[in-house]
C-alpha positions as CSV (number, residue, x, y, z in Angstrom):
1,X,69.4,69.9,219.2
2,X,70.7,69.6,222.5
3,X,73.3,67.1,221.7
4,X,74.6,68.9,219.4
5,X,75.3,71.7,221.5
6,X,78.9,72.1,222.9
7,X,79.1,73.8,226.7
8,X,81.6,76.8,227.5
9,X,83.6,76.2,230.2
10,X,84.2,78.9,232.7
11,X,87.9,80.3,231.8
12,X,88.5,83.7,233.1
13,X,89.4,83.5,237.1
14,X,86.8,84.5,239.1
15,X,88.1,87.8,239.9
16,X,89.3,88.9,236.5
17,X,85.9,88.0,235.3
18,X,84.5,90.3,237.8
19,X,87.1,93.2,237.9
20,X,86.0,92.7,233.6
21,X,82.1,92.6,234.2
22,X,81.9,95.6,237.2
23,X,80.5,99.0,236.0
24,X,78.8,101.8,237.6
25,X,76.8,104.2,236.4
26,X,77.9,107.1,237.1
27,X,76.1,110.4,237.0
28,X,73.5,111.6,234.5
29,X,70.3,113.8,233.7
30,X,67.7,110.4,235.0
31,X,64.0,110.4,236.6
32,X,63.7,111.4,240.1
33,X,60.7,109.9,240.9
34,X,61.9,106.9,242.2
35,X,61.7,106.9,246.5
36,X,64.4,109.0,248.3
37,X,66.9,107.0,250.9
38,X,67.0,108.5,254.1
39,X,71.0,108.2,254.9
40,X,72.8,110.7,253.3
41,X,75.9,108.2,253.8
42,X,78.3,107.0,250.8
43,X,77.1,103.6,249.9
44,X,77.8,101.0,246.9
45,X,75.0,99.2,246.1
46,X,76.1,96.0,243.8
47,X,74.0,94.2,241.1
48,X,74.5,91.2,238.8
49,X,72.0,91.4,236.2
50,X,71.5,89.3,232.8
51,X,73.2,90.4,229.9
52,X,69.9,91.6,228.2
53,X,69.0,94.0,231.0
54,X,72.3,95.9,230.2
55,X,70.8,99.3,228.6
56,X,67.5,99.2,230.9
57,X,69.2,98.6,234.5
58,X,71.4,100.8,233.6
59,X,69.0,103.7,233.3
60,X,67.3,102.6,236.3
61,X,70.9,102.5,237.9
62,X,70.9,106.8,237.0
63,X,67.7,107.5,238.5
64,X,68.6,105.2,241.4
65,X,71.5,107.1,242.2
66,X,69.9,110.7,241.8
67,X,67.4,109.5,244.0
68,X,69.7,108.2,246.7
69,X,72.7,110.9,246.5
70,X,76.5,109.4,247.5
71,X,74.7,105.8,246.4
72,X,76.6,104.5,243.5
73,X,75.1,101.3,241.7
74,X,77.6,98.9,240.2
75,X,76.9,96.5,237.6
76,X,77.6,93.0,236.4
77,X,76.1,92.3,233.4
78,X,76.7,88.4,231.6
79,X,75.5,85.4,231.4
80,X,73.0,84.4,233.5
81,X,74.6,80.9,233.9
82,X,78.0,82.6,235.0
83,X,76.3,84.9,237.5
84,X,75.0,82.6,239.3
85,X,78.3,80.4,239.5
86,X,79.5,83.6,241.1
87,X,77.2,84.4,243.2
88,X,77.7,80.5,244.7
89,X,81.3,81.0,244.7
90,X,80.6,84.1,247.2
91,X,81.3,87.1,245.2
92,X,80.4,89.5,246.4
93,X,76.9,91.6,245.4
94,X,73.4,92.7,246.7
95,X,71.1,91.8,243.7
96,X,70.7,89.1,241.0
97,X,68.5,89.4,238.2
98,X,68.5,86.4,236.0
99,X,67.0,85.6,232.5
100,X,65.4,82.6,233.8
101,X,63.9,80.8,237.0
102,X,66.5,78.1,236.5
103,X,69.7,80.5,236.8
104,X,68.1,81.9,239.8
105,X,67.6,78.6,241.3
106,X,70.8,77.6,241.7
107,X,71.4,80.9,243.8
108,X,68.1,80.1,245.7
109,X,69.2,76.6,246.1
110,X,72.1,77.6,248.1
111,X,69.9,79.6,250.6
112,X,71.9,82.7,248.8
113,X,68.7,84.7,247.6
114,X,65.8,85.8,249.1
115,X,62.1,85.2,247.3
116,X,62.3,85.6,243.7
117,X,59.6,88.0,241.9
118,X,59.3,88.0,238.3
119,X,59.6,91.6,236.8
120,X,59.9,90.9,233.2
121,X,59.6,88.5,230.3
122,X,61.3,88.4,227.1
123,X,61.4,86.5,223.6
124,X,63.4,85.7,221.2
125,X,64.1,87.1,217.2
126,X,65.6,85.7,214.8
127,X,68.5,88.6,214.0
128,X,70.1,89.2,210.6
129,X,72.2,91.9,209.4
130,X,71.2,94.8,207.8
131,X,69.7,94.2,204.9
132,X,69.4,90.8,205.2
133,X,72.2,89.5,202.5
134,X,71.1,85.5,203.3
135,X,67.5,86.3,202.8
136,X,66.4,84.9,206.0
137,X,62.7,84.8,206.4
138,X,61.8,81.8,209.2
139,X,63.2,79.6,211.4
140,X,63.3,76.9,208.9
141,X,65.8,79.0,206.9
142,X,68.2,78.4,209.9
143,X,68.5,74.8,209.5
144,X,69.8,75.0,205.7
145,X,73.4,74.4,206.2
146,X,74.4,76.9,203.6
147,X,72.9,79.6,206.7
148,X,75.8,80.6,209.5
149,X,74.4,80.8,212.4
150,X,75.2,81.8,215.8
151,X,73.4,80.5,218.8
152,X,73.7,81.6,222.7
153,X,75.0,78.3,224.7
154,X,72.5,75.7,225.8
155,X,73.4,76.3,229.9
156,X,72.8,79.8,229.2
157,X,68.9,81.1,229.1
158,X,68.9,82.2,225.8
159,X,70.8,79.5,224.6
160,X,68.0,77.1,226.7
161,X,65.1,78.9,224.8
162,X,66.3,78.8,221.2
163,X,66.7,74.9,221.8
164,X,62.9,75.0,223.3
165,X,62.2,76.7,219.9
166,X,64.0,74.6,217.6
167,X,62.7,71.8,219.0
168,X,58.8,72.8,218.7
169,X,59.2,73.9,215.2
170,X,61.3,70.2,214.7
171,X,64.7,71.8,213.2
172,X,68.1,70.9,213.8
173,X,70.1,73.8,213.4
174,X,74.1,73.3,213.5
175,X,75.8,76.7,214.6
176,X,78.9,78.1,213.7
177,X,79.1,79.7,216.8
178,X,77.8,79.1,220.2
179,X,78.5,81.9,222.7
180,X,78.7,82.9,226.2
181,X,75.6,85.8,226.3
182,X,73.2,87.2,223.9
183,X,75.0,90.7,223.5
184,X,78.0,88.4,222.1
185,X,75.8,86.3,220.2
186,X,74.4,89.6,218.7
187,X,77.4,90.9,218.1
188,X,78.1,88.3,215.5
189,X,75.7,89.8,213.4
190,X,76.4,93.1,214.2
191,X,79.6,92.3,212.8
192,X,78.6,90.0,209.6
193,X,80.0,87.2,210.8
194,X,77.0,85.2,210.5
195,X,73.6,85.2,208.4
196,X,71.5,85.1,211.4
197,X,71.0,84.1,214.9
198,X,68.8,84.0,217.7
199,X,68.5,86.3,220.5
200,X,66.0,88.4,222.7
201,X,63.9,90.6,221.0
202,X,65.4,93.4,223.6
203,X,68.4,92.8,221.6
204,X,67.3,93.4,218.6
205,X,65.2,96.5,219.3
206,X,68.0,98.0,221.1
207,X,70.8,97.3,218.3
208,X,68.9,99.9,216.1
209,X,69.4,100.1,212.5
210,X,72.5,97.8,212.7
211,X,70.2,94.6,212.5
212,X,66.7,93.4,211.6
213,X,64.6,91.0,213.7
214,X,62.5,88.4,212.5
215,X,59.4,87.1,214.2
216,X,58.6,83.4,214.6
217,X,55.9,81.7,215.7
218,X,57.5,79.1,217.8
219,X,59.2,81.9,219.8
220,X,55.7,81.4,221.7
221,X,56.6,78.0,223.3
222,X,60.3,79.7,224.5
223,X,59.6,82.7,226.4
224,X,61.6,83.6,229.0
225,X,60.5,84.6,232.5
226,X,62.8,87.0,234.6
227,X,63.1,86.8,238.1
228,X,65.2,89.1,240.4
229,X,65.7,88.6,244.0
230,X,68.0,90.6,247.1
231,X,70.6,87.6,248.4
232,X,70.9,86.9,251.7
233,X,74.1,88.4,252.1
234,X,73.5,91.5,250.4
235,X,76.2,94.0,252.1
236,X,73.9,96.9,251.3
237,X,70.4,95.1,251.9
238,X,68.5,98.1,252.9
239,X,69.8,99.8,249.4
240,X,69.2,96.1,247.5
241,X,65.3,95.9,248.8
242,X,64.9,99.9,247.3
243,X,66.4,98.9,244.1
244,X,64.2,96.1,243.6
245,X,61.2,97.9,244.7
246,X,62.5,100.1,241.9
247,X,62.6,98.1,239.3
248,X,58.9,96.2,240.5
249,X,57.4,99.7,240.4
250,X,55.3,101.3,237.7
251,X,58.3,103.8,236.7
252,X,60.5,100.5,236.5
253,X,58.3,99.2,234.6
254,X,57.9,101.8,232.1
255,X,61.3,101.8,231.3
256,X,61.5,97.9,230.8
257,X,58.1,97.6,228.1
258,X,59.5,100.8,226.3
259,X,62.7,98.6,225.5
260,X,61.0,95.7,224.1
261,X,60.2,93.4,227.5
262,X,56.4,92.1,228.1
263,X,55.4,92.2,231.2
264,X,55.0,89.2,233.4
C-alpha cells in the first residue's frame, strides 16, 4: 500500500499557512471548573493541535479562557505532519498536540518539546455518505476499484494508520484522493465526492447526520495514540503547563470520551 501512496509537498509559505490555520476562541457560555490563573494580565496563549482535536480543544479553549480572564487561546489546527515542520522551522506556539508519537518526535528530536504525555487515543471508521449509495459494508469493499475512495496521506497519522489497517486485513486499496488532514479527507464525503474513506472515528461522530461510519475489525491493529507536550520555547509557558494540565484532568477528559476518543 505504501508504494502506492503519493506524498504532499508542503506549498503554502510558512506564514500564509499559519496566518490561514490561527484561530481563537473567543468568548462563550463554557465550564468554569477548570483552575483559575493568578495574573489578571492580557496574555495569548498559542496551541498547534491535530486536525481531529478541532471541535474538543476548542471547547476546552472556552472554558480555558473564562477561567483565566484577558487569556486568549489561539489555535492551529492541521496536519499533524505539517505542525510539526512548523514547529522545527520556529513558529512560533506554546503547545503541540499531535495524532501520533511519531509527529511529536520530530518536535522532541529537536530538543523543541518538553516530555510527551499521552491524553487520548483514537480509531479509525470507514466513512460513507449518507445513505450509503456504494453500499459499503467492510474494508474489503474499499479495494474494488469500482469504490472512490479518499485516503489521508501516508506522512500524515491518519494516513499512517489506514495503511497499518490495510495492510493487516491484506488489501490494496488505490485512492482517488489522498489528502492533507482528516477533516479534508472527510470532507470528500461530506461532499459526495467519493464512496468512502477512512478517517477517525471522532470524525465521524462529530460530522452528524451528514455521514455514516462503519466499523472494522482491523481498525484494532491501527489505533492511534495522542501525545501533547509544552515546547521549550513556549512564550507563555506558565499559561502552556495550565492548559495541558487542562486537558490531562478529569473535566478534560470528559469532554474528549464524550466526542468519540478512548482514553489512553
Amino acid at each position: 500500500m505504501s508504494r502506492r501512496l503519493f506524498r504532499w509537498a508542503v506549498a503554502a509559505p510558512l506564514a500564509l499557512v499559519l496566518a490561514a490555520g490561527l484561530t481563537g476562541c473567543g468568548s462563550g457560555t463554557a465550564d468554569t471548573s477548570a483552575p483559575a490563573s493568578s495574573g489578571g494580565t492580557a496574555k495569548t496563549l498559542t496551541v498547534f493541535a491535530a486536525a481531529s482535536l478541532t471541535g474538543t480543544f476548542t471547547e476546552l479553549g472556552k472554558t480555558f479562557e473564562t477561567a483565566h480572564p484577558g487569556t486568549t487561546v489561539k489555535f492551529n489546527f492541521g496536519s499533524s505532519a505539517t505542525l510539526a515542520q512548523q514547529i522545527t522551522q520556529d513558529a512560533p506556539a506554546d503547545v503541540f498536540a499531535a495524532a501520533s508519537p511519531a509527529t511529536m518526535k520530530t518536535v522532541s528530536d529537536a530538543s523543541l518539546a518538553g516530555q510527551p504525555t499521552t491524553f487520548v487515543r483514537n480509531r479509525l471508521e470507514i466513512a460513507v455518505p449518507a445513505g450509503n449509495p456504494a453500499k459499503v459494508n467492510g474494508l474489503k469493499d474499499l479495494a474494488d476499484p469500482k469504490t472512490k475512495v479518499a485516503l489521508c496521506a501516508e506522512q500524515v497519522p491518519c494516513g499512517a494508520a489506514a495503511v497499518k489497517a490495510l495492510d493487516a486485513a491484506a488489501l490494496t486499496v488505490t485512492p482517488v484522493t489522498l489528502e492533507q488532514d482528516v477533516k479534508a479527507t472527510l470532507t470528500k464525503v461530506e461532499l459526495g465526492e467519493v464512496d468512502a474513506a477512512l478517517v477517525y472515528k471522532t470524525d465521524v461522530i462529530a460530522a452528524g447526520d451528514k455521514v455514516q461510519g462503519i466499523p472494522f475489525p482491523e481498525a484494532e491493529k491501527a489505533i492511534n495514540d495522542y501525545p501533547i507536550a509544552v515546547l521549550t520555547k513556549a512564550p507563555a509557558g506558565g499559561l502552556a503547563n495550565e492548559f495541558v494540565d487542562l486537558v490531562l484532568s478529569p473535566q478534560g477528559r470528559d469532554v474528549l470520551t464524550k466526542a468519540g476518543f478512548d482514553a489512553p
